[in-house]
Every structure is written in C-alpha cells, then in structure tokens.
PyMOL Python script that loads the backbone (N, CA, C, O; Angstrom):
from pymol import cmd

cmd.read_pdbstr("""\
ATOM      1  N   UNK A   1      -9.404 138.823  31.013  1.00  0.00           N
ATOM      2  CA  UNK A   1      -8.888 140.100  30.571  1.00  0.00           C
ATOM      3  C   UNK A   1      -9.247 141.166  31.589  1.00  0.00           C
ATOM      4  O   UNK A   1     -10.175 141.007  32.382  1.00  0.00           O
ATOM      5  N   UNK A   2      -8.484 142.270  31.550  1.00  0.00           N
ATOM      6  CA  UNK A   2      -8.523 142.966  32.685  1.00  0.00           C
ATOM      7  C   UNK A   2      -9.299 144.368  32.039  1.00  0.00           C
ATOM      8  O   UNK A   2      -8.893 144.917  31.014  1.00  0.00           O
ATOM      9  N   UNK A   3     -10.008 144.650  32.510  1.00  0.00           N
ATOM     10  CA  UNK A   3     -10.998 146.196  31.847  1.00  0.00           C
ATOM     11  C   UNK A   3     -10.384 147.532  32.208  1.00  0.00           C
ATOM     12  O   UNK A   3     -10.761 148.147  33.206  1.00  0.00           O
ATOM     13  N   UNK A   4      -9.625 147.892  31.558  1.00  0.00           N
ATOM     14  CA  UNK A   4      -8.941 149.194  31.860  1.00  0.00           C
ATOM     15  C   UNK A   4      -9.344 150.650  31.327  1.00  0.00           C
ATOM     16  O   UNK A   4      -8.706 151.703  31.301  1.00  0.00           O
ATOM     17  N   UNK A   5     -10.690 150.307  30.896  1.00  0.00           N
ATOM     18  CA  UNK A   5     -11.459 151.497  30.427  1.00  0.00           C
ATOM     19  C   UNK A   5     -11.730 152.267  31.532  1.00  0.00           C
ATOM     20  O   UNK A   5     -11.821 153.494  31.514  1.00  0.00           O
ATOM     21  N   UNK A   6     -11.917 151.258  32.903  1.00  0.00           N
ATOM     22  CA  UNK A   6     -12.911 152.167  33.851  1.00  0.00           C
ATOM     23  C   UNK A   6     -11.332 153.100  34.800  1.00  0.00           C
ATOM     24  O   UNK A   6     -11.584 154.050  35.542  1.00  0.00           O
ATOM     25  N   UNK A   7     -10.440 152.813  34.673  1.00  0.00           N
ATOM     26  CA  UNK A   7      -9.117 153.082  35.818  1.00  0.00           C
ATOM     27  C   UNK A   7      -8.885 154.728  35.043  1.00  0.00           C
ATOM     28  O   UNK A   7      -8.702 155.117  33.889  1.00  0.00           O
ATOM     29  N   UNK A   8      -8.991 155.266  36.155  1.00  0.00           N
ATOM     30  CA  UNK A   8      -8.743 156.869  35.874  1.00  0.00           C
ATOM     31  C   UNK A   8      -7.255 157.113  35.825  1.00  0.00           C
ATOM     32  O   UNK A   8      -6.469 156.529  36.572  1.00  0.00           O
ATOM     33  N   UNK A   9      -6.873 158.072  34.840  1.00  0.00           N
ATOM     34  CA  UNK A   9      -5.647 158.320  33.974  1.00  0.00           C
ATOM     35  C   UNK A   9      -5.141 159.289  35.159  1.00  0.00           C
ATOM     36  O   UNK A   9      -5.914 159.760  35.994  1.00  0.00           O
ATOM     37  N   UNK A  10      -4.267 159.442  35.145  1.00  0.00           N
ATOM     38  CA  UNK A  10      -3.397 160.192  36.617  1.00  0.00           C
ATOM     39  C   UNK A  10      -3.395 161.647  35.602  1.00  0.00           C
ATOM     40  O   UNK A  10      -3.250 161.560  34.383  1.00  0.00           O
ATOM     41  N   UNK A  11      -3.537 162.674  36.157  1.00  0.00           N
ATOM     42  CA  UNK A  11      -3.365 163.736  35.524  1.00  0.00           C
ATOM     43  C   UNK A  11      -2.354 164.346  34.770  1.00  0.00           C
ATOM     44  O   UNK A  11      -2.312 165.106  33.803  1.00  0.00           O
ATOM     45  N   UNK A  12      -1.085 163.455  35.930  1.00  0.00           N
ATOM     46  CA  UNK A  12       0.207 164.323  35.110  1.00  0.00           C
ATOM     47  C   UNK A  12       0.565 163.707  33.472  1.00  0.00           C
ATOM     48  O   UNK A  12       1.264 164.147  32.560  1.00  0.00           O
ATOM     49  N   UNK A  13      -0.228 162.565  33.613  1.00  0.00           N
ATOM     50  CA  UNK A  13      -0.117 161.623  32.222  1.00  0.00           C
ATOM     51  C   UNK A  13      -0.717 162.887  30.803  1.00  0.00           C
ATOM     52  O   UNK A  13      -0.449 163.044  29.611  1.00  0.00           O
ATOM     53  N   UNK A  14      -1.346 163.346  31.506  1.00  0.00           N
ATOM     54  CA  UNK A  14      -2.625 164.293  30.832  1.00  0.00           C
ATOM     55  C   UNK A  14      -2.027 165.311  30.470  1.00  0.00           C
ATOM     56  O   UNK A  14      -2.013 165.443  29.246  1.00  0.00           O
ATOM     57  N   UNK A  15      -1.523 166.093  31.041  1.00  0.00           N
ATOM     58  CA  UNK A  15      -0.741 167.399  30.938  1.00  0.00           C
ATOM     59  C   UNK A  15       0.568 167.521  29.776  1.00  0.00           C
ATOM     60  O   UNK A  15       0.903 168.664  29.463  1.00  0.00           O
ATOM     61  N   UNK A  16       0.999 166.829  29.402  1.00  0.00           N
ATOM     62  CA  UNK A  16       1.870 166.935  27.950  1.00  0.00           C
ATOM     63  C   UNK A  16       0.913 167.294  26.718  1.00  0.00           C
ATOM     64  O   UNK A  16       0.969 168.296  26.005  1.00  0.00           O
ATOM     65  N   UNK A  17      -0.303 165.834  26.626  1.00  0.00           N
ATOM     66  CA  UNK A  17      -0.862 165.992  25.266  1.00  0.00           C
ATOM     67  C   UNK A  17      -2.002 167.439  25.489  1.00  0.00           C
ATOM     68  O   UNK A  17      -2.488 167.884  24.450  1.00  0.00           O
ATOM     69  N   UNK A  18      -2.327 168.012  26.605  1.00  0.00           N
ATOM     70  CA  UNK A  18      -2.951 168.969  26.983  1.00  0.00           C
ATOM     71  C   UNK A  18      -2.321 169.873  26.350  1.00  0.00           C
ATOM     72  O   UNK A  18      -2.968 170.565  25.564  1.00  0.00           O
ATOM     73  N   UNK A  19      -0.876 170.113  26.524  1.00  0.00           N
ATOM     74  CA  UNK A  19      -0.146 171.624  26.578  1.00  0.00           C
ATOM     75  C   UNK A  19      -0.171 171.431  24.697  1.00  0.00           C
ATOM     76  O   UNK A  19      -0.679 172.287  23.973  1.00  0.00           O
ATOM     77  N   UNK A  20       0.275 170.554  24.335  1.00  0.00           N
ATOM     78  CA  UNK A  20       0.633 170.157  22.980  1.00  0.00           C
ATOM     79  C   UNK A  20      -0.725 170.572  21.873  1.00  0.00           C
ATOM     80  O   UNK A  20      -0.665 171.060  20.745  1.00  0.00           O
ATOM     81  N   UNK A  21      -1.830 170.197  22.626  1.00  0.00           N
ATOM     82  CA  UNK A  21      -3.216 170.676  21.744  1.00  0.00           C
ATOM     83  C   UNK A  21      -3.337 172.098  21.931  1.00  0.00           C
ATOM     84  O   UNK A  21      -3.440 172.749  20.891  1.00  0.00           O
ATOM     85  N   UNK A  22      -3.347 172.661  22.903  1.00  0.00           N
ATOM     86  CA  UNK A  22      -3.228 173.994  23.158  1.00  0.00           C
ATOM     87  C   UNK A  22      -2.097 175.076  22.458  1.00  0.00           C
ATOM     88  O   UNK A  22      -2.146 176.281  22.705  1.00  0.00           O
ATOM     89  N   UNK A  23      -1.295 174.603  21.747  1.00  0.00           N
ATOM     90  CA  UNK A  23      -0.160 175.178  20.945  1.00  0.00           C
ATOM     91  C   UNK A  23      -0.498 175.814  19.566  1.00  0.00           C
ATOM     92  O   UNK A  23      -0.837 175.022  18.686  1.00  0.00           O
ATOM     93  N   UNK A  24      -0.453 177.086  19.272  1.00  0.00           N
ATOM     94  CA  UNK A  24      -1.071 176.874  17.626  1.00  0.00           C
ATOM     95  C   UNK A  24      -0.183 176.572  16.513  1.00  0.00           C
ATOM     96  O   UNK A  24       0.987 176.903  16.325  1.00  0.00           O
ATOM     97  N   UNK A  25      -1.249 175.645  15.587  1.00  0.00           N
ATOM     98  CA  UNK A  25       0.348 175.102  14.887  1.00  0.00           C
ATOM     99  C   UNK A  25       1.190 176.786  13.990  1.00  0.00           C
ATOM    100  O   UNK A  25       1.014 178.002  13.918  1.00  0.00           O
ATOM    101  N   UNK A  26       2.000 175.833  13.552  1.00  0.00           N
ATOM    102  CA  UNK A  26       2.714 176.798  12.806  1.00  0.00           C
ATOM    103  C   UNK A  26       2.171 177.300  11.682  1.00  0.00           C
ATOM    104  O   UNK A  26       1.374 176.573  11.088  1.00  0.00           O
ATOM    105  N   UNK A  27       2.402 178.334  11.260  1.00  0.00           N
ATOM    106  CA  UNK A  27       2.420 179.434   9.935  1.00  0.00           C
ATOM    107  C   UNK A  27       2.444 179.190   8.843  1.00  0.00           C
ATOM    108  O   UNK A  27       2.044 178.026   8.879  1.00  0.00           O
ATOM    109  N   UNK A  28       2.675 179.478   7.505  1.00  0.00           N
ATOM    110  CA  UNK A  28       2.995 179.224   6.427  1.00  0.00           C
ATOM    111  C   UNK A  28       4.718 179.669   6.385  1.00  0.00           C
ATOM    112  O   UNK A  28       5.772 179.133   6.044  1.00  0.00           O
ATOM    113  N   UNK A  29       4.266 180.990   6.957  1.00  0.00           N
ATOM    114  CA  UNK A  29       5.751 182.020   6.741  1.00  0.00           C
ATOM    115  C   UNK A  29       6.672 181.820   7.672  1.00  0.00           C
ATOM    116  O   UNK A  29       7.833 182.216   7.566  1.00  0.00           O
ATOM    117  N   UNK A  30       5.962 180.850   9.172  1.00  0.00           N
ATOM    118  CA  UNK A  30       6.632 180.318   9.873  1.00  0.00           C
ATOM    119  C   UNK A  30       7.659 179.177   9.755  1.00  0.00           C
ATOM    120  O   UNK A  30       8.704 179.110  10.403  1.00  0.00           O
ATOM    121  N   UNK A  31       7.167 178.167   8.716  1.00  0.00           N
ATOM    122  CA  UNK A  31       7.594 176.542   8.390  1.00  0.00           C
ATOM    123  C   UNK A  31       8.832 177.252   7.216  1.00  0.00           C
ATOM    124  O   UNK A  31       9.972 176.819   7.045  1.00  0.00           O
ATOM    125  N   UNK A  32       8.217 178.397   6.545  1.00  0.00           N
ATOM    126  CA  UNK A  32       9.112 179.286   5.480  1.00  0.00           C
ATOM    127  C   UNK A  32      10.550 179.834   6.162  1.00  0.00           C
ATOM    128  O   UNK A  32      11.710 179.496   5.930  1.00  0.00           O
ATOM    129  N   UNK A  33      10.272 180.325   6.628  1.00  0.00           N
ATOM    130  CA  UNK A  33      11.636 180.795   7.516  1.00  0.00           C
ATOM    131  C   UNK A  33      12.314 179.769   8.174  1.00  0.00           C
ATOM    132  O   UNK A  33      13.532 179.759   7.999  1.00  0.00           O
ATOM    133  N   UNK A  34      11.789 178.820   8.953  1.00  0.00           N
ATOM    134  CA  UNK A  34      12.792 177.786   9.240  1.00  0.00           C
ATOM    135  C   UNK A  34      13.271 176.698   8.091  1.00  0.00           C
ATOM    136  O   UNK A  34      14.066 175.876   8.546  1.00  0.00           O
ATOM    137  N   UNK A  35      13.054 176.585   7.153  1.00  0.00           N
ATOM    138  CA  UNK A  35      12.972 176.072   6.188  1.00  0.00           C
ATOM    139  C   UNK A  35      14.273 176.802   5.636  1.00  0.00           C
ATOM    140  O   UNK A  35      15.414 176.339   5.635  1.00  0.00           O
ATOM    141  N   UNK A  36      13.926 177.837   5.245  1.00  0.00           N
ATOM    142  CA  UNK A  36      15.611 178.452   4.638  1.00  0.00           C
ATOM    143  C   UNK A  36      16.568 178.712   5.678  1.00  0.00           C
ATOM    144  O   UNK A  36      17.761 178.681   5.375  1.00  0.00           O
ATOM    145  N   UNK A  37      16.176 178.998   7.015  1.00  0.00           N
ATOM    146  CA  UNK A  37      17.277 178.988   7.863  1.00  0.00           C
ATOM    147  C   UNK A  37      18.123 177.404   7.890  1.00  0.00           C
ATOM    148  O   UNK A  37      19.332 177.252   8.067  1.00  0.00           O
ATOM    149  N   UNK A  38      16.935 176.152   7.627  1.00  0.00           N
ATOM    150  CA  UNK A  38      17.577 174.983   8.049  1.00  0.00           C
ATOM    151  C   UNK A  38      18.699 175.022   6.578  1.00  0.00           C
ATOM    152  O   UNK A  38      19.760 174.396   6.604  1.00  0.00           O
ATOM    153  N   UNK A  39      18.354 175.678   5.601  1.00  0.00           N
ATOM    154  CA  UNK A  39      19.353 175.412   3.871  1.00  0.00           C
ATOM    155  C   UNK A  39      20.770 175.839   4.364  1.00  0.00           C
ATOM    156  O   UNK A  39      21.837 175.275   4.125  1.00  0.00           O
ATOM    157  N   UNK A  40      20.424 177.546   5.491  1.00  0.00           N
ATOM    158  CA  UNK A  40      21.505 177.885   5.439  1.00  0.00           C
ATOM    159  C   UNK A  40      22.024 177.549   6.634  1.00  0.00           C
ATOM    160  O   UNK A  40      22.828 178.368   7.077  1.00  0.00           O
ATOM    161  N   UNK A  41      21.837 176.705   7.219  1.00  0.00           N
ATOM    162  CA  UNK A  41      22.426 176.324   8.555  1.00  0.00           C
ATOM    163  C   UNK A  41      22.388 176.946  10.036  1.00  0.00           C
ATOM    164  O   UNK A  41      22.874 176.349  10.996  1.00  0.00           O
ATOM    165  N   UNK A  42      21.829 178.072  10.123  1.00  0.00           N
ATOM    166  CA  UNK A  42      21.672 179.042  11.186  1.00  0.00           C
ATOM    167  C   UNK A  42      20.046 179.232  11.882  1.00  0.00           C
ATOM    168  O   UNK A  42      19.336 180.236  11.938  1.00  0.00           O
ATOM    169  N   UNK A  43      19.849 178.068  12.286  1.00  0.00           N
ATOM    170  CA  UNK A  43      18.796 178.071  12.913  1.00  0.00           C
ATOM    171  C   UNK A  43      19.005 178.416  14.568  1.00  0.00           C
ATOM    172  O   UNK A  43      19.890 177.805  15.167  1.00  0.00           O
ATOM    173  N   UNK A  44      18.183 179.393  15.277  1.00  0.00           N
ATOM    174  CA  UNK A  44      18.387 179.370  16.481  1.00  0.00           C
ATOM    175  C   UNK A  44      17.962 178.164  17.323  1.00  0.00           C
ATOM    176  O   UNK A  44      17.386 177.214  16.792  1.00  0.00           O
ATOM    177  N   UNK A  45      18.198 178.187  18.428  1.00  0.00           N
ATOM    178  CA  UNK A  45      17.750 177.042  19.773  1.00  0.00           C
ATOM    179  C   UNK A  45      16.278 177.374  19.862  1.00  0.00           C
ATOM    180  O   UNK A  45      15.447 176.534  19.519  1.00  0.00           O
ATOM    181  N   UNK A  46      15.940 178.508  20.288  1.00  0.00           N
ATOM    182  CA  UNK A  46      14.555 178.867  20.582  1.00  0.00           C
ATOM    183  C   UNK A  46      13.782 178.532  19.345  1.00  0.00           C
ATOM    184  O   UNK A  46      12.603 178.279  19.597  1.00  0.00           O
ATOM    185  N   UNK A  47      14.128 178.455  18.003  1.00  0.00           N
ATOM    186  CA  UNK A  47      13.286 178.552  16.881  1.00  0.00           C
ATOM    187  C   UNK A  47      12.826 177.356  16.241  1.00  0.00           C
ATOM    188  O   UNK A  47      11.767 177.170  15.642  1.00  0.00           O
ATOM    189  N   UNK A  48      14.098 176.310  16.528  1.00  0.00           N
ATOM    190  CA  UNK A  48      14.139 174.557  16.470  1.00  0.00           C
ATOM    191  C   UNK A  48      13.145 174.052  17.346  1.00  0.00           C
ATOM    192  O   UNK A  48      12.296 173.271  16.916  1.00  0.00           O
ATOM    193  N   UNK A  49      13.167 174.516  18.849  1.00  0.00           N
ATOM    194  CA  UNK A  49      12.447 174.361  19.927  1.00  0.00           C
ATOM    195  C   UNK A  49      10.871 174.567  19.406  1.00  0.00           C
ATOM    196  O   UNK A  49      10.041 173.660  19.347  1.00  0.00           O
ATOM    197  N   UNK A  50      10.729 175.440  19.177  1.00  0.00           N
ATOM    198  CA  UNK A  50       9.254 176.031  18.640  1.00  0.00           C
ATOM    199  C   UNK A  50       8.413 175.295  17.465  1.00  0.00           C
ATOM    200  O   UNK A  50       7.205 175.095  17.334  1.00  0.00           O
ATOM    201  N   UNK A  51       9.629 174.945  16.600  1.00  0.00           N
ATOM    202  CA  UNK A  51       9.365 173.772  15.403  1.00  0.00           C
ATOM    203  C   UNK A  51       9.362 172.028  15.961  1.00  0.00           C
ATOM    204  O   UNK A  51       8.650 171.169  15.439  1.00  0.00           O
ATOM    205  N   UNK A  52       9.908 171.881  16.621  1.00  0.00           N
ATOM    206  CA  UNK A  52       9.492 170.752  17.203  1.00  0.00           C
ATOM    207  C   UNK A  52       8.409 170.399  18.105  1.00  0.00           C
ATOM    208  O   UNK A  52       8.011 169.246  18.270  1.00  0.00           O
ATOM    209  N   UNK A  53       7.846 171.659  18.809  1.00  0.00           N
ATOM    210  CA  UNK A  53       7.081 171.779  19.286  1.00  0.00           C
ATOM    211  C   UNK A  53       5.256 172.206  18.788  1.00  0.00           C
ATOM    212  O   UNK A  53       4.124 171.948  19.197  1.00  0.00           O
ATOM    213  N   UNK A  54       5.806 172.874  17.843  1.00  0.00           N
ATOM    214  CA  UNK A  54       3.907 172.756  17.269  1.00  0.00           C
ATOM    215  C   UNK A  54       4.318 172.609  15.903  1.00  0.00           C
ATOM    216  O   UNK A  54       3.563 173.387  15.319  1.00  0.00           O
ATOM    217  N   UNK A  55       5.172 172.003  14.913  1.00  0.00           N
ATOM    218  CA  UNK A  55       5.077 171.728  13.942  1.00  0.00           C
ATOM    219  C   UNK A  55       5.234 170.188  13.563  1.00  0.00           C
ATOM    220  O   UNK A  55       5.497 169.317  14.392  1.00  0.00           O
ATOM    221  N   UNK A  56       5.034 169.959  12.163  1.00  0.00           N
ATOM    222  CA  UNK A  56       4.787 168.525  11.940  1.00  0.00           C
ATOM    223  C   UNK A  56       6.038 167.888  11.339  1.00  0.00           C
ATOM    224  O   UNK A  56       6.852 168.783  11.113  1.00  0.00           O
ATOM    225  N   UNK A  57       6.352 167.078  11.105  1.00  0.00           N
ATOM    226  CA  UNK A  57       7.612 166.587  10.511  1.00  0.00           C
ATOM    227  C   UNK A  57       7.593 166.965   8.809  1.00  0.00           C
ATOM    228  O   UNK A  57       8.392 167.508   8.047  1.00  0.00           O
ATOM    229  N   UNK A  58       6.002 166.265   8.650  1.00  0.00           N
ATOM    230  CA  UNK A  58       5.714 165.542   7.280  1.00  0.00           C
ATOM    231  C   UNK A  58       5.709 166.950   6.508  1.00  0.00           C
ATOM    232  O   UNK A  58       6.024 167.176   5.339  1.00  0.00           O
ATOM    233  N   UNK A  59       5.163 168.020   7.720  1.00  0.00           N
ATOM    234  CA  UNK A  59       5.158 169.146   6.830  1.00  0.00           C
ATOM    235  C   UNK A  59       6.395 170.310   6.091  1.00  0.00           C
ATOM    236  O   UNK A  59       6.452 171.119   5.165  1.00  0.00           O
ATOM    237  N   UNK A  60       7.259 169.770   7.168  1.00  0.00           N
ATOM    238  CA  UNK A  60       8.881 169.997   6.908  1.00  0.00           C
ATOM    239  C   UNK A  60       9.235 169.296   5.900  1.00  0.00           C
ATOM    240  O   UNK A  60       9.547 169.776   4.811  1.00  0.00           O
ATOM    241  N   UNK A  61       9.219 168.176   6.160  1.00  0.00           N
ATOM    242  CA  UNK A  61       9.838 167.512   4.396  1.00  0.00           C
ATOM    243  C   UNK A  61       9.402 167.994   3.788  1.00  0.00           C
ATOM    244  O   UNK A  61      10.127 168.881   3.337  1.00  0.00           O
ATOM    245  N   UNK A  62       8.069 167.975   3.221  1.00  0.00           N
ATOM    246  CA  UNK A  62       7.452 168.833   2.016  1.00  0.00           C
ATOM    247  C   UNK A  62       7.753 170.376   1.632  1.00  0.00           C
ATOM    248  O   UNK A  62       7.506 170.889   0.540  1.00  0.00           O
ATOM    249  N   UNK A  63       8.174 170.833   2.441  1.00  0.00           N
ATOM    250  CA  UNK A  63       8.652 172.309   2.846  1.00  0.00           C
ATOM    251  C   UNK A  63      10.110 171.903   2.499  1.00  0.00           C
ATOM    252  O   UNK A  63      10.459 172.885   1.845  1.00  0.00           O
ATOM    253  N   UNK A  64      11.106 171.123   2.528  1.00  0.00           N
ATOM    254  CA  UNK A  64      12.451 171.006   2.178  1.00  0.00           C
ATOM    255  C   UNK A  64      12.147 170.661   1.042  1.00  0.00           C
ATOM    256  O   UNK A  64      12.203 171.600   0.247  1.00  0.00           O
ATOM    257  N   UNK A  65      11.729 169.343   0.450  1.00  0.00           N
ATOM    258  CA  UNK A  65      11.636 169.440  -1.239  1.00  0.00           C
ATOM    259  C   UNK A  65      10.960 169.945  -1.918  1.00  0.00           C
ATOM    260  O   UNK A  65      10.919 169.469  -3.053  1.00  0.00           O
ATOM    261  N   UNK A  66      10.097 171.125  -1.629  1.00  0.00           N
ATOM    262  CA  UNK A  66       9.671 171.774  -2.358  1.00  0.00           C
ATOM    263  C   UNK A  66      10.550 173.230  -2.486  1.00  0.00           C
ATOM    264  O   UNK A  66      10.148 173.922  -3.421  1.00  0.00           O
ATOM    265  N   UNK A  67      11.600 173.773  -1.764  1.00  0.00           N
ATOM    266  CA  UNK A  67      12.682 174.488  -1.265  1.00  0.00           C
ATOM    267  C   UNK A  67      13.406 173.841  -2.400  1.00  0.00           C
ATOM    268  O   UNK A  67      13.341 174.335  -3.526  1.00  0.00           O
ATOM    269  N   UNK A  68      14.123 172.708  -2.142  1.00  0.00           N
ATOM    270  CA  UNK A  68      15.770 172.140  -3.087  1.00  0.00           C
ATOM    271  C   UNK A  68      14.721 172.055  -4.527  1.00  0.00           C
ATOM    272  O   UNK A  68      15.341 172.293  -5.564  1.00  0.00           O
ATOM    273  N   UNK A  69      13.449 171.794  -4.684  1.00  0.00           N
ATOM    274  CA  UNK A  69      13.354 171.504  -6.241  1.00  0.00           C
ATOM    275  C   UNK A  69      13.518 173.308  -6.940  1.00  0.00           C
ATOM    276  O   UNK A  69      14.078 173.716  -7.957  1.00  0.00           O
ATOM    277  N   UNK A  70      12.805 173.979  -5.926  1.00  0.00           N
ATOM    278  CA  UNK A  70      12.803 175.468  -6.626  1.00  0.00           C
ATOM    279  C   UNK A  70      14.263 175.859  -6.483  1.00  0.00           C
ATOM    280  O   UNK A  70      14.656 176.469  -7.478  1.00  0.00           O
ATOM    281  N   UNK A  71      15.345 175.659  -5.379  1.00  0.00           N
ATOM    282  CA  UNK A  71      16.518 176.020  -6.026  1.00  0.00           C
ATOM    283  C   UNK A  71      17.633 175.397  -7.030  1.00  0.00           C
ATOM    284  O   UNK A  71      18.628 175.928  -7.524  1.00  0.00           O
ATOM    285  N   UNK A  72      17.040 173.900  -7.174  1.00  0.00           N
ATOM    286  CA  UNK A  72      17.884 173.057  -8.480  1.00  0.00           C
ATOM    287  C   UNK A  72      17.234 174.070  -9.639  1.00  0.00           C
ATOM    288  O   UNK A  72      17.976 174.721 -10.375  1.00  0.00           O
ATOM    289  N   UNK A  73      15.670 174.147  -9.738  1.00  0.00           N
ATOM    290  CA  UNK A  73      15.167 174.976 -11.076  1.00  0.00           C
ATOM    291  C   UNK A  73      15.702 176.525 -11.226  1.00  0.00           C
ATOM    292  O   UNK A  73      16.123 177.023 -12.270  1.00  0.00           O
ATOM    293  N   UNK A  74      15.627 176.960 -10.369  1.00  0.00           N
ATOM    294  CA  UNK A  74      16.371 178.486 -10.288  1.00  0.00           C
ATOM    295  C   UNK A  74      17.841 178.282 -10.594  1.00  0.00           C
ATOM    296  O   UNK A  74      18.153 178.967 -11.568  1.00  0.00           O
ATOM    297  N   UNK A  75      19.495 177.140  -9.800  1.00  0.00           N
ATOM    298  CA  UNK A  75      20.156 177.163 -10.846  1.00  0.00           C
ATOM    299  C   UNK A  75      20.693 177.031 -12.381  1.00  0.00           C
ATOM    300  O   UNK A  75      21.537 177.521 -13.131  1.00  0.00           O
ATOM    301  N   UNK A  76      19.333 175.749 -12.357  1.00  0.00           N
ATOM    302  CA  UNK A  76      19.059 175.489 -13.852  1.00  0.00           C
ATOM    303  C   UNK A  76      18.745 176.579 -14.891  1.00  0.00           C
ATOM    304  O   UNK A  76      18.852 176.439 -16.109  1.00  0.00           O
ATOM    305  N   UNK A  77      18.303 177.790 -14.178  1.00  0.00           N
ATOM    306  CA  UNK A  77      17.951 178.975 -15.291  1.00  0.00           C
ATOM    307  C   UNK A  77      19.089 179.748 -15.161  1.00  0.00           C
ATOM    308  O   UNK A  77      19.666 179.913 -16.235  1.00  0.00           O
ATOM    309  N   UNK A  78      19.452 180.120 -14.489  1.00  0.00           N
ATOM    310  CA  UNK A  78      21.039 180.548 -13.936  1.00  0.00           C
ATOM    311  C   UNK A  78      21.785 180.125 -14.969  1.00  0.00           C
ATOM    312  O   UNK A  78      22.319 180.986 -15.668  1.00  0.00           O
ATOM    313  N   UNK A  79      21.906 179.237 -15.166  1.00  0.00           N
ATOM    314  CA  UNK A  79      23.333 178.422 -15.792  1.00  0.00           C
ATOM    315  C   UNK A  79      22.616 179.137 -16.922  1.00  0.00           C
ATOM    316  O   UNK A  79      22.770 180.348 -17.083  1.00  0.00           O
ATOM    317  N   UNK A  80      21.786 178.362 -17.756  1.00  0.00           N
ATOM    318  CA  UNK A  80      21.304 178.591 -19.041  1.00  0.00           C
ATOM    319  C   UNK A  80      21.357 180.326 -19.153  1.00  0.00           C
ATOM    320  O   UNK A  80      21.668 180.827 -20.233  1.00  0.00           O
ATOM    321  N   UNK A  81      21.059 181.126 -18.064  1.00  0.00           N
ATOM    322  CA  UNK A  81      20.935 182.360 -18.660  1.00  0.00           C
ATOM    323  C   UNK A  81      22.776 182.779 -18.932  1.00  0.00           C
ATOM    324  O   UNK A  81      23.230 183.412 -19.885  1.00  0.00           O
ATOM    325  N   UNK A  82      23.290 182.387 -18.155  1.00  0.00           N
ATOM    326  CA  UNK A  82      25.194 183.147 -18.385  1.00  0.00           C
ATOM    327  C   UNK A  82      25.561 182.193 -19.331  1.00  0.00           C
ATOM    328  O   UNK A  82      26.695 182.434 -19.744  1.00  0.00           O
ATOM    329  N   UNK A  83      25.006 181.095 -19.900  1.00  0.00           N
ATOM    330  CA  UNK A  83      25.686 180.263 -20.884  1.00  0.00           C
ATOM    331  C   UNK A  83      25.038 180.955 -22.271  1.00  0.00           C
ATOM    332  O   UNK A  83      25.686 181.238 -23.280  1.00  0.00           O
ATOM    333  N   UNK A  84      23.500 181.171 -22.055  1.00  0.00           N
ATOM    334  CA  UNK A  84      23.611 181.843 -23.548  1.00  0.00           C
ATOM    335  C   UNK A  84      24.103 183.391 -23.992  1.00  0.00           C
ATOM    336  O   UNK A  84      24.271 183.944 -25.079  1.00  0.00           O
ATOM    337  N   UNK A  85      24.262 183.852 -22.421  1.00  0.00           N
ATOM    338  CA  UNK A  85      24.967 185.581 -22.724  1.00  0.00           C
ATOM    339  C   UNK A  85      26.418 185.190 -22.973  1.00  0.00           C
ATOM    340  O   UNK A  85      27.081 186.074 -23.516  1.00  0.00           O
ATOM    341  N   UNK A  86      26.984 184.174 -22.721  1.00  0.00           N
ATOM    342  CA  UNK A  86      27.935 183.823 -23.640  1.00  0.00           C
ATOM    343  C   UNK A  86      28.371 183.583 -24.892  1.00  0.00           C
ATOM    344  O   UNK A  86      29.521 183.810 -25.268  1.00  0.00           O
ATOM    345  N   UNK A  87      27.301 183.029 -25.712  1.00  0.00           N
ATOM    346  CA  UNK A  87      28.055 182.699 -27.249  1.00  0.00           C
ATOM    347  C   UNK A  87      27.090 183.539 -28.110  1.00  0.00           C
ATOM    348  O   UNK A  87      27.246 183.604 -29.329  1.00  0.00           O
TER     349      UNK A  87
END
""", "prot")
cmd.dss("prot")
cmd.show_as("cartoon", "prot")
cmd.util.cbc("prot")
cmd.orient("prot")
C-alpha cells in the first residue's frame, strides 16, 4: 500500500474549500427571501449564486416545506373564511 498521508496537497487543491469556509453562511431572513422569491419565480442570478454558494440544500428544503405547508394552511382558512361569510 502506498502512504499518502505524507505527499503534500498542491495548494490550488486548497483554495476552493478555503474560500468556501471563509463565506458566512446565510441568514434566517436571507434563506426567507430566497425562499419566496423561489414560490414566485423571480429569483435574480447574483442571489441564486450567493445561495449556492454559502447556503445548504437541506436547509432550503426545510425552508420550502415549511413555506407550501403555511400557504396550503393560510388557503385552508381563506376558503373557510368566504365560505362561511357566505351562508
């Protein structure tokens, strides 16, 4: 077997996960705003860029279904409220 603990890592190898730790992650109000921009379709280039770049995936999903469950429950009161100012 060949020991590749001791072979020094070339720098430029280094410099992605460098820049990437150095990034601060995203916001609350940050993941929030792209989050309803992604509902309504108008996300900028620069803003996708920025979310792919210091944000997490896992934290986006959770941020989308927690988004579609509060707006299925918000039409759900919707309906019920113009259906009972109806009869």
């Amino acid at each position: 077997m060949i020991n590749n603990a001791n072979k020094p890592v070339p720098e430029k190898a280094q410099e992605p996960a460098q820049e990437q730790n150095e990034l601060p992650p995203l916001t609350l109000l940050q993941m929030l705003g792209s989050t309803l921009a992604a509902a309504f379709g108008v996300q900028s280039q620069a803003r996708r860029e920025r979310d792919f770049a210091r944000g997490k995936a896992s934290h986006f999903i959770l941020m989308g279904i927690g988004f579609t469950a509060i707006f299925v429950l918000v039409m759900v009161l919707v309906v019920r409220l113009v259906l009972s100012q109806l009869t």
